[in-house]
N, C-alpha and C positions, 0 to 999 in steps of 0.2 A: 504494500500500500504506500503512495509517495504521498507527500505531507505537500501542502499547497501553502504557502506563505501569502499572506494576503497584503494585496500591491497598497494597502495606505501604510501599511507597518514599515516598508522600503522607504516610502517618500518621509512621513512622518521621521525616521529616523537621519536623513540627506538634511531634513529641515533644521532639528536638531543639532546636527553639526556646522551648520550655518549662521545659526543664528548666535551661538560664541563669538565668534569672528566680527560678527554686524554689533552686537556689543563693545568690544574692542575699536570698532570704528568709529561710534560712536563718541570715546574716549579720546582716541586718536583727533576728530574734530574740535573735540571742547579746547585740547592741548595748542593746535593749530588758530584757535577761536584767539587765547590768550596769547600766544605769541603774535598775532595779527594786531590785536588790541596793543599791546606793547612796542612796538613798531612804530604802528602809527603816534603814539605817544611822544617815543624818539622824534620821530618827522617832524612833527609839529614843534617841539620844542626847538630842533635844530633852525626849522625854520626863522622863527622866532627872534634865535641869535644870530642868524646870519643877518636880518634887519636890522638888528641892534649895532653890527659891527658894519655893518654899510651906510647905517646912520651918526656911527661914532659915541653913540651914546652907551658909556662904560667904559672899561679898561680890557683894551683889544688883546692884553696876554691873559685875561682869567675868561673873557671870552672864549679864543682859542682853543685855553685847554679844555673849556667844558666842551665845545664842537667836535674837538680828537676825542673826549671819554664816548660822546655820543656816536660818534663814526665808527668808534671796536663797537660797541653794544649793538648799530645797527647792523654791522657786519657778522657780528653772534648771531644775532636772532636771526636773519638771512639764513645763515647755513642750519641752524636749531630748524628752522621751515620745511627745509630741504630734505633733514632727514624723518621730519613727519612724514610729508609729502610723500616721501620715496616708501615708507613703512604703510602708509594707507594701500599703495600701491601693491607692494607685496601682502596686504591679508587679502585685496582681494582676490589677486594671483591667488591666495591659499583657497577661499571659496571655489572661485573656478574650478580649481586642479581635484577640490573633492565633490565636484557635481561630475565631473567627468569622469574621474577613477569610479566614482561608483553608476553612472550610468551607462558608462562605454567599458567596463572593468577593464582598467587599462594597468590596475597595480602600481599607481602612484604615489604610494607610501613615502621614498627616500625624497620625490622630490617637494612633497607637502610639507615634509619636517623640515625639508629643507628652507624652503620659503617661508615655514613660521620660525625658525629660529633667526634668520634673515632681518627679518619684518620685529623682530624683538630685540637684535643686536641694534637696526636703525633707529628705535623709538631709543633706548641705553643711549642712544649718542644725542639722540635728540634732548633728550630731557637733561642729559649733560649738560651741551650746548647753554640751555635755559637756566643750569644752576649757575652758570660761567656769566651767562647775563647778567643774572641779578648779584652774585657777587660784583663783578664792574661798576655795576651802577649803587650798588650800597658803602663800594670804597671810593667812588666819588663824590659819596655826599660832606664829608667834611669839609673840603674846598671850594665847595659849590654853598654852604652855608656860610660859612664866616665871609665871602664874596657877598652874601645877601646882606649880612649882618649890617658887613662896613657902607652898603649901599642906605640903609634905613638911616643911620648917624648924618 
């Protein structure tokens, strides 16, 4: 007597596997949400002082240097983007690679582990990246304060 597998138990569990990942993405966006939002922060502020030192109004070396702390920080976040970006990229390669292993049984096993370990080594860099941000920018606040300070006097 052969046992009949019932075709919603196949999909229901494809589903399953999937929806981990679309979780994960979900993360992955909020991540990319805040690094976007901080960014644009940079931007704006940079802009900011480039008016301020095109109008001369301040001291064009404490200027400066807050423009170069904000030029590595945008250059952080930039690459922190990048390897979001590239990690959304690979879970969904991982999706992919398990609707197809199991609907075309192609035995895709080494390369799905492979693409989520991948996709979890780039989010590691990425959210590096972002501790590397915010370190920059919380060891340029002493400089960037007493510059306020002596401006209010």
């Amino acid at each position: 007597m052969s046992r009949m597998t019932p075709f919603f138990g196949d999909i229901s569990n494809i589903i399953s596997l999937a929806i981990t990942p679309a979780f994960l993405l979900l993360g992955l966006m909020m991540h990319i949400r805040i690094l976007n939002n901080r960014l644009a922060r940079i931007i704006d502020r940079s802009r900011l002082l480039e008016e301020r030192l095109q109008s001369q109004s301040g001291l064009p070396s404490v200027l400066k240097h807050e423009l170069s702390v904000l030029y590595r920080r945008m250059d952080v976040i930039n690459r922190a983007n990048i390897f979001a970006s590239s990690s959304v990229i690979m879970v969904c390669a991982v999706v992919i690679a398990l609707l197809a292993d199991d609907l075309l049984n192609l035995r895709l096993d080494s390369l799905i582990a492979f693409l989520f370990v991948f996709a979890m080594l780039l989010l590691i860099g990425s959210f590096s990246l972002f501790l590397h941000e915010i370190f920059i920018a919380s060891h340029s606040l002493p400089a960037t304060a007493l510059h306020r300070s002596s401006q209010l006097k």
